[in-house]
Structure formats: C-alpha cells, structure tokens
C-alpha positions in Angstrom: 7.2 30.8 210.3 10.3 33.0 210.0 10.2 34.5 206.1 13.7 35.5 204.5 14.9 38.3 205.8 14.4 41.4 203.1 16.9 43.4 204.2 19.8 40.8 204.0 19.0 39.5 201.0 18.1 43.0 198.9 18.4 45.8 200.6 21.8 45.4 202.2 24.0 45.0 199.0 22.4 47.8 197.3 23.1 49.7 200.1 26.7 48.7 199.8 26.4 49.4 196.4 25.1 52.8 196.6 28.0 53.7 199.0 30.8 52.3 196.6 29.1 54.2 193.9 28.9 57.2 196.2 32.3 57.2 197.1 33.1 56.8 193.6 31.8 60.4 193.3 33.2 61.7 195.9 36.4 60.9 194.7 36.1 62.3 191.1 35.2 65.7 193.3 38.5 65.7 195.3 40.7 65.0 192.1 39.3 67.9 190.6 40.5 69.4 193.7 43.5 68.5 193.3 43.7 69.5 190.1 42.3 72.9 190.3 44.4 73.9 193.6 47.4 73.0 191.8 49.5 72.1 194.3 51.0 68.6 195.1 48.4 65.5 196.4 49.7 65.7 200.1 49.1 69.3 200.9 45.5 68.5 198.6 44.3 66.4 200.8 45.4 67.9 204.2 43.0 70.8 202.9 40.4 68.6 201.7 40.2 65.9 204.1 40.3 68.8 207.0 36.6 69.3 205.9 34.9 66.6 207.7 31.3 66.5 205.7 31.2 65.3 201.8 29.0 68.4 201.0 31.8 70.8 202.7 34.0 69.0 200.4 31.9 70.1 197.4 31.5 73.7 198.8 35.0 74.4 199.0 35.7 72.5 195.6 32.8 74.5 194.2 34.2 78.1 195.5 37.7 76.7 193.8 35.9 75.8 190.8 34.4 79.6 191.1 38.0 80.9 191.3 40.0 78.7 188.6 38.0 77.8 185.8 38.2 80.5 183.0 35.6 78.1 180.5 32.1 79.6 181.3 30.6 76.4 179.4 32.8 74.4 182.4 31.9 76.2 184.8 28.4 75.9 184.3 28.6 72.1 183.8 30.7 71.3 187.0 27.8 73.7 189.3 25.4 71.6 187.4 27.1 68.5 188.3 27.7 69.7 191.8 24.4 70.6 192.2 23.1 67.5 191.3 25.6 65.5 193.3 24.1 67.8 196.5 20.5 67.5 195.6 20.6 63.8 196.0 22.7 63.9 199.1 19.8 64.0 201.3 18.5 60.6 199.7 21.7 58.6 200.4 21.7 59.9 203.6 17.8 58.6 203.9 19.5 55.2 203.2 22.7 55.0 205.3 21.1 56.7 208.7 17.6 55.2 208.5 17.2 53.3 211.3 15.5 50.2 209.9 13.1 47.7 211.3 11.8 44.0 210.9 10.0 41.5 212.3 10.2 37.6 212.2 6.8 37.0 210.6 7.3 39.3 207.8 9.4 40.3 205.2 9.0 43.8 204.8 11.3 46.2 205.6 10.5 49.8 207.6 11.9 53.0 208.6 11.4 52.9 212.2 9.9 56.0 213.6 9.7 58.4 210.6 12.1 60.6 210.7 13.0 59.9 207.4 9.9 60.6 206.2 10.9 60.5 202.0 11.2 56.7 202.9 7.7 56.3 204.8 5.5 53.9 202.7 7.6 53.2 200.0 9.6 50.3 198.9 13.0 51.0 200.0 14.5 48.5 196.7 12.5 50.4 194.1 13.7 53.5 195.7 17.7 52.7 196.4 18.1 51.3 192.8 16.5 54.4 191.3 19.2 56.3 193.5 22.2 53.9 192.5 21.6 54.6 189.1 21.5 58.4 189.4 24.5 58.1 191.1 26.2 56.2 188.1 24.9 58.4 186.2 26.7 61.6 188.2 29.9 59.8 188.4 30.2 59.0 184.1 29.5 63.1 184.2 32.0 63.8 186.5 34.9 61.9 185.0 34.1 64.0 181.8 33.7 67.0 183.9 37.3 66.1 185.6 39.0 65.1 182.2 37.4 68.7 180.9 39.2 70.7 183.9 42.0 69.1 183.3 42.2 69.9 179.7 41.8 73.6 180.4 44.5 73.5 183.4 47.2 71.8 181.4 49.3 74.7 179.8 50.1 73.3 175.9 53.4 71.3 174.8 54.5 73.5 172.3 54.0 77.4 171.0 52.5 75.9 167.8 49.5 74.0 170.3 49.1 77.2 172.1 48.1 79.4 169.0 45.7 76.5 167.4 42.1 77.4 168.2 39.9 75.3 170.7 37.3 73.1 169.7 34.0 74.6 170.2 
C-alpha cells in the first residue's frame, strides 16, 4: 500500500514558506543597505548583489552598519538582529540542501545520509515550523530596525525639528 506522501503534503509548502519568509529578510537587510550607503538603488544593488552568499550580504551591511550609524542603542539592536538572522542561517540551510528520502510503504520523511546531522532523528514539520516562526519573528524586528535607521539617516525638515530633543 502506497501511504500519502509526507513530504508533498507537509513538508514541501513549509519549505516554500520558510524561503518566502527568508527572503523576506533578506530583503529588509539590503534596504537598509540602501539606506545606509546613501547612494541611489542601482549603484546599491550592483554592490550588493556582487556578493553572491546572503551572509556576505549581512557582513558587508553589518561593516556599513559599523560605519554609519551614530545611535549606539541602534547599533546594538541591528548586530543583534543580524546576529540572529546569521545564527539561524545554518538551519534553513539544513532545510533547503538536505537531501531528502522516502519510500513507498511509508510516510516518514529522512535526511538521506547524515550530513545534516541537526535534522537526524527528528521530525522535520515540528522542526521547520519552529524555524518559520523565528524567521517571522526576525523579519517584524527588522522592519523596525529599518524604519529606526531610517529615522536617524533622514536629516530634519526644518531648523525648528533639528533643535527639538530625541525621544529617549
């Protein structure tokens, strides 16, 4: 008897899911780029996009970041962020290179071979929805983050803006 296939009928949408999501992300992180660098979107994204791997992406948005951002409260929020977005890189990786195995006369779904071992064992649903929402999660923090940076880059309408205080 040939049992509904697992991984069509769960896993595969999360997986989509988690990418969206992730891309999402990855997004926020170049228009904060942008926004930082300062210069127009075309010339952005010629730099940007000339870094082939998401986490270079981050590092050289990160060393921008470093460079830019005169708010030590932002600063320490966005390497927060950034560090979170790169500490669950490996795990979305786990999902999107995981080279995965069934067989007609069961349901389950496997990591073939084990070479990604944080997957070995476990229920790979239980585990992707856990990492879709703490990708959600990252990408409400980096629109605030991004909304933040822009605040501090955009230079005040008027001499009387300029010389009220900041909020705390």
């Amino acid at each position: 008897m040939v049992l509904p296939n697992k991984a069509i009928s769960d896993l595969a949408p999360l997986i989509g899911k988690m990418t969206i999501d992730w891309n999402e992300c990855q997004s926020s992180v170049f228009l904060m780029f942008n926004q930082m660098l300062g210069v127009g979107v075309y010339k952005a994204m010629a730099i940007f996009f000339a870094v082939k791997s998401d986490g270079g992406q981050r590092d050289i948005t990160i060393a921008l970041a470093n460079n830019t951002l005169a708010d030590p409260r932002l600063l320490k929020d966005f390497t927060a962020a950034m560090t979170a977005f790169n500490r669950i890189a490996g795990r979305r990786n786990d999902f999107i290179h995981a080279m995965w195995h069934t067989t007609p006369d069961s349901e389950d779904l496997k990591v073939w071979l084990d070479a990604r071992a944080r997957l070995v064992g476990k229920d790979p649903v239980v585990e992707i929805q856990a990492l879709v929402d703490e990708i959600q999660a990252l990408f409400l923090d980096l629109v605030v983050i991004g909304q933040r940076i822009s605040e501090e880059l955009t230079p005040p309408t008027s001499l009387l803006e300029s010389l009220l205080p900041t909020p705390p």
